[in-house]
C-alpha positions in Angstrom: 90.0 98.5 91.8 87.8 97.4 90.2 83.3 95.8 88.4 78.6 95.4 83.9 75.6 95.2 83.2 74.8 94.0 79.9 73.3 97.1 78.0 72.7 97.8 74.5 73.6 100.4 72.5 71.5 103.3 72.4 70.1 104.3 69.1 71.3 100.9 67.8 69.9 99.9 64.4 71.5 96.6 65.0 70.4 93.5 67.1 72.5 93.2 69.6 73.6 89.6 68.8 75.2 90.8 65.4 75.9 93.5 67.4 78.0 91.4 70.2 79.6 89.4 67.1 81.3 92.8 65.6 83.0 93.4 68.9 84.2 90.3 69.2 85.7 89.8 66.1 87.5 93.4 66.4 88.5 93.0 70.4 89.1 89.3 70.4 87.3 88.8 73.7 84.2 87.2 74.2 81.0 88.0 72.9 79.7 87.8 76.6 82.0 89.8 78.4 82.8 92.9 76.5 79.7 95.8 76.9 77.8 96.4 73.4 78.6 100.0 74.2 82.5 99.2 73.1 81.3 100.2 69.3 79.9 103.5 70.9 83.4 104.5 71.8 85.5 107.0 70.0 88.6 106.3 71.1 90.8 104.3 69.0 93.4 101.6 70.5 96.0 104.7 71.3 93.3 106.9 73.0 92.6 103.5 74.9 96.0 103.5 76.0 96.3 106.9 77.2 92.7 107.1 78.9 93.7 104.1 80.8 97.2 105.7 81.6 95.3 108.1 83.5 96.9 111.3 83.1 94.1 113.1 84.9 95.6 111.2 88.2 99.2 112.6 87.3 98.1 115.5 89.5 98.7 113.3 92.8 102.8 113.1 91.5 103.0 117.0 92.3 104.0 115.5 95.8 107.2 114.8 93.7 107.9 118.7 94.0 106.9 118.8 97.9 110.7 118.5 99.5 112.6 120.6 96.4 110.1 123.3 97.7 111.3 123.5 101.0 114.9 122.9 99.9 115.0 125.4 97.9 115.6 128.5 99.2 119.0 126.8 100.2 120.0 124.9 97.5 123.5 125.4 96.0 122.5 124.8 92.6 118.9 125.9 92.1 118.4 124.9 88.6 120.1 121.4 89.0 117.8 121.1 91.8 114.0 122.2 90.0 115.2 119.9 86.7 115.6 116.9 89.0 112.6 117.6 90.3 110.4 117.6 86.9 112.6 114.6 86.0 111.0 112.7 88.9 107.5 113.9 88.0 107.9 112.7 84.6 109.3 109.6 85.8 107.0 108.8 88.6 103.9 109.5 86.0 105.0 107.1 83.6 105.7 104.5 86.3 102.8 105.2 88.2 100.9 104.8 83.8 101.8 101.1 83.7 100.8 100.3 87.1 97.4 101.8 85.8 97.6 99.5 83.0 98.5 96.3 85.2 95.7 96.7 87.4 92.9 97.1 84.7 93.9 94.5 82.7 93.8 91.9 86.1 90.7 93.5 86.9 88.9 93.8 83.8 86.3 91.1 84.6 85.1 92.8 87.7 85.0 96.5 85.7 82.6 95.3 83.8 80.5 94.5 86.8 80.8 97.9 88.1 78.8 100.7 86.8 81.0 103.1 85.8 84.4 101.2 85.5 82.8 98.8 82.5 83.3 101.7 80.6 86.8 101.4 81.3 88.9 101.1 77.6 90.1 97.9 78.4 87.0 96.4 80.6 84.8 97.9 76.9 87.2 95.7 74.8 88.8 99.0 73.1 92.3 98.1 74.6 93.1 93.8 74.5 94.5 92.9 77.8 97.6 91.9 75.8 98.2 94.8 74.7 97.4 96.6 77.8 100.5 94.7 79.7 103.1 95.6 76.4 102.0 99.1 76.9 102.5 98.8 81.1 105.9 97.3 80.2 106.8 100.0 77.7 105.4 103.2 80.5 107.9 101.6 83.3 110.9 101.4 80.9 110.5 104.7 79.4 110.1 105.9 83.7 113.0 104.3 84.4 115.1 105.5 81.7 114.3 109.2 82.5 114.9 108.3 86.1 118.4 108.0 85.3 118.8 112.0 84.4 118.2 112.8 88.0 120.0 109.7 90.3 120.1 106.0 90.3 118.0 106.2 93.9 115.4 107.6 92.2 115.3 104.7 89.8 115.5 102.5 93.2 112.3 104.3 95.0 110.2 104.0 91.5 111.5 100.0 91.2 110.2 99.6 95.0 107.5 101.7 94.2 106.5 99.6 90.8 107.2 95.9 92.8 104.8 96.7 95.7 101.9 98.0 93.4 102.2 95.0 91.1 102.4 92.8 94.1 99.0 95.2 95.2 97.3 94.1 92.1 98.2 90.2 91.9 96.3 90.0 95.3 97.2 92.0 98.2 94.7 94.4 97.4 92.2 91.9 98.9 93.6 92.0 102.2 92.1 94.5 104.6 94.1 96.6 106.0 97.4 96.0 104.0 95.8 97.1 101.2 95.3 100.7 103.0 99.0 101.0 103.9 100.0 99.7 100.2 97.8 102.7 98.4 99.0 104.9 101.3 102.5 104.4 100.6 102.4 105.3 97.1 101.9 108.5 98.0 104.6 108.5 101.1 107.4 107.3 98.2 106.0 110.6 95.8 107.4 112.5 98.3 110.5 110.5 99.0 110.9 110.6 95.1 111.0 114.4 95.1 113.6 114.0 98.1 116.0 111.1 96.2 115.9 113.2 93.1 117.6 116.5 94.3 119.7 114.9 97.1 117.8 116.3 100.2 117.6 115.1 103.4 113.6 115.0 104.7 112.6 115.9 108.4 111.1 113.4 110.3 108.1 116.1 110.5 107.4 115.7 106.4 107.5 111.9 106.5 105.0 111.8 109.0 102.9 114.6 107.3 103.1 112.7 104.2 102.3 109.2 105.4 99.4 110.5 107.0 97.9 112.5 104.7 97.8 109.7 102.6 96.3 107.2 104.9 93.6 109.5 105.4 92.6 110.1 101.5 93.4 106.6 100.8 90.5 105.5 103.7 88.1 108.3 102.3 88.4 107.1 99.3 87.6 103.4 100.8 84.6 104.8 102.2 83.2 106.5 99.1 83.2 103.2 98.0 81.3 101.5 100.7 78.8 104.6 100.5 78.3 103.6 96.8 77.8 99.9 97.6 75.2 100.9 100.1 73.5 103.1 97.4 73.8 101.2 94.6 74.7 97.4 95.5 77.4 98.1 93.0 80.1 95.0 93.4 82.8 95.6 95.2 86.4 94.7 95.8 86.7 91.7 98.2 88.8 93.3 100.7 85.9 96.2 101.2 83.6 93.4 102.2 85.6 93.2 105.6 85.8 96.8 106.3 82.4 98.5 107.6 81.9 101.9 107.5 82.3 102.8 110.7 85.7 101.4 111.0 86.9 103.7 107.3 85.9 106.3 109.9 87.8 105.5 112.4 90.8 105.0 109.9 90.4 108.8 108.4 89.3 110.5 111.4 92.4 109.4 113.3 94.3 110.0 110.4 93.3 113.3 110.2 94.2 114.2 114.0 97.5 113.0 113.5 97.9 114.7 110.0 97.3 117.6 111.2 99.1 117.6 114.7 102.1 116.4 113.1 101.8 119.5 110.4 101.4 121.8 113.3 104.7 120.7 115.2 106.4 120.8 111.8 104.9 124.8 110.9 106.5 125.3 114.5 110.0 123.9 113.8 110.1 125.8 110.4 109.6 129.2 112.6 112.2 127.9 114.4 114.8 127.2 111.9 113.8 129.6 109.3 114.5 132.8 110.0 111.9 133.1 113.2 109.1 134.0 110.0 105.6 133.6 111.1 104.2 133.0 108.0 104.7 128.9 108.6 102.4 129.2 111.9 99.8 131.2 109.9 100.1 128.6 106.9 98.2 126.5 109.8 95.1 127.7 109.4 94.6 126.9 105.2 96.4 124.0 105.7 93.9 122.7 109.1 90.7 124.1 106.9 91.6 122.3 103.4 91.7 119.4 105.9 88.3 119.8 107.4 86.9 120.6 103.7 88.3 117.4 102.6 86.5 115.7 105.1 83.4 117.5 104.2 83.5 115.3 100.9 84.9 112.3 103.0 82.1 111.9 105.2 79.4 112.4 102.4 80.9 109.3 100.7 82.3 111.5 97.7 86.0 111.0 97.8 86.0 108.2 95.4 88.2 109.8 93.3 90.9 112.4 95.3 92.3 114.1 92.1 88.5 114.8 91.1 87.7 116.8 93.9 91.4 118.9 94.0 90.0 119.6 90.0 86.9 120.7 90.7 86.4 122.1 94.4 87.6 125.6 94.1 87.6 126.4 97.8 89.9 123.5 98.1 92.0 125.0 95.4 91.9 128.3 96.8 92.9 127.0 100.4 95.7 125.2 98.7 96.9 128.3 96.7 97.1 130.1 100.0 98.6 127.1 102.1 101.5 127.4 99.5 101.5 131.3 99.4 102.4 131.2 103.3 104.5 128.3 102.7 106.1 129.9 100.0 106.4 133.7 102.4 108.1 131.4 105.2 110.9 130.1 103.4 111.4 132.9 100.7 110.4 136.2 102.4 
């Protein structure tokens, strides 16, 4: 997840030796691997820490929220139910914060290889890797701890969740294929979070949904990267180097079918349960075009980073807003 070019400051009064030697002495790495542009930074060792927390990616743990949606309109205790809820998203996003921290500091040696990642707090030698695994220790015990507030399952799903991430990072990352289904599962146990938290019981129909949807971001995202490779001859991780793009392809494309076949049979079975409303057959036809517009970004190699787009594409926002408005019309109306 992971890769420098040495580079000297711009505007730099200083030779870039004496320049190298500051950094090292306030970083403690060496003078060779941490970018000159470290001194550039305005971020401070905190603001390291939180950058490479990556609360911009806390947007994908709104899947948290996914099955208390649909429960509920029939939820005994309503309140009890949407405070579990923000208890797992608060939970999952400091879990999911120290697995960020993990995997840069294993990978900071091939972030500064990469053109963009060497910039990277702890890859620019603004966060020591030391200090980078205290502050992954201290995200998963504070996730844990508010875990607790909603169920002790939670706490289970984000402990399975947190083991098979680390064991992602330590080196099955570089194995094709399993690599896919690790990333993909992440966020299959977002949903299952949600579902733990508030005590529900998820259809065979939302599992499915979930998994898929995530296998086919999760190989976009793959081939963004291969797309960039090919443009750039930026370094890559080694499991990419056995993929070609052809197969990501394949991966997403079927993905995609079976995303959004198995959303179609589930809009169908909500009709059928939930009052005969037709608003879950109509939420098809967002839901099926925010699926194609993903792709739209998929196939030009842009989907490097899934949380940028759902920030910045506002037809894919819109779509989304008025997937959830029928959703919402289906269950409430």
């Amino acid at each position: 997840m992971s890769e420098t070019t040495d580079e000297r400051t711009p505007d730099s009064g200083e030779p870039v030796a004496a320049e190298e030697a500051r950094v090292t002495s306030e970083t403690g790495a060496t003078a060779a691997s941490v970018p000159v542009a470290a001194k550039k930074s305005s971020l401070g060792l905190a603001g390291g820490i939180i950058k490479t927390a990556r609360p911009r990616q806390w947007v994908k743990n709104v899947l948290v929220f996914a099955a208390p949606f649909f429960a509920f309109s029939k939820a005994t205790n309503r309140t009890e139910l949407a405070l579990a809820a923000i208890v797992a998203f608060v939970a999952f996003s400091l879990t999911a914060s120290s697995v960020y921290l993990i995997n840069d500091a294993i990978d900071v040696e091939a972030d500064r290889a990469h053109p963009t990642k060497r910039n990277r707090p702890i890859a620019a030698g603004i966060v020591p890797v030391p200090v980078a695994y205290g502050a992954a220790v201290v995200f998963l015990a504070a996730g844990l701890a508010v875990s607790f507030l909603a169920s002790w399952q939670l706490a289970v799903v984000l402990a399975v969740y947190e083991a098979v991430q680390i064991a992602y990072c330590f080196g099955l990352k570089h194995q094709p294929v399993v690599d896919l289904a690790i990333v993909g599962s992440g966020f299959l146990m977002r949903s299952i979070a949600g579902g733990v938290a508030g005590g529900i019981a998820l259809s065979q129909w939302f599992l499915l949904v979930t998994a898929f949807g995530s296998l086919f971001m999760v190989a976009g995202k793959r081939y963004a990267e291969i797309m960039l490779f090919e443009r750039t001859g930026a370094k890559i991780r080694s499991s990419l180097k056995k993929y070609s793009a052809s197969y990501l392809r394949f991966v997403w494309a079927t993905s995609a079918a079976i995303l959004i076949m198995s959303y179609c049979l589930w809009a169908f079975e909500i009709r059928q349960t939930e009052h005969d409303s037709v608003w879950a057959v109509i939420s098809m036809v967002p839901f099926v075009v925010a699926v194609l517009r993903y792709a739209v970004d998929v196939d030009g190699g842009k989907a490097g980073e899934p949380e940028e787009i759902a920030l910045n594409d506002r037809v894919l926002q819109v779509l989304g807003a008025s997937w959830v408005v029928t959703l919402f019309l289906s269950f409430y109306l």
